[in-house]
Phi, psi and omega in degrees: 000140181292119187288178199291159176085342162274148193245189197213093177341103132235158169261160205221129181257205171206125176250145171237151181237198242202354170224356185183203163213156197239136173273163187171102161275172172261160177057017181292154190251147171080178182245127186219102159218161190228155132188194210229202155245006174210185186280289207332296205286338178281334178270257203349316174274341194265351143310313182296295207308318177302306189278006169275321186299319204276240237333340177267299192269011206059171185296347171297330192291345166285348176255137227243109175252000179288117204261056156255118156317320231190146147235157193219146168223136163233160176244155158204127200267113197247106159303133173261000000 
């Protein structure tokens, strides 16, 4: 377990819907989601929910082998 005062990079993504927002890091093992009625609340809740996931399961399920830099959102107009 990562000791207390150290931290830890993750990226995180946040969806907003029409009734909240939902959380998610990447490249996390296991199912890790959080949410809110905002984004604040949803980063906030899905930051509890990780650091309860590593503390159940230990710290390898926190570690991000994952070679994504970045999430990105586009629009695009697709003809049908």
């Amino acid at each position: 377990m990562t000791p207390i005062g150290l931290t830890q990079e993750v990226k995180i993504v946040v969806e907003r819907f029409s009734n909240g927002c939902g959380a998610y890091p990447l490249g996390s093992q296991g199912v890790v989601v959080g949410e809110g009625d905002t984004y604040d609340e949803a980063l906030q809740d899905v930051t509890s929910t990780i650091r309860f996931h590593g503390e159940t399961f230990g710290d390898e399920v926190l570690k991000n082998d994952s070679p994504v830099l970045d999430a990105l959102v586009a629009e695009a107009k697709i003809a049908v």
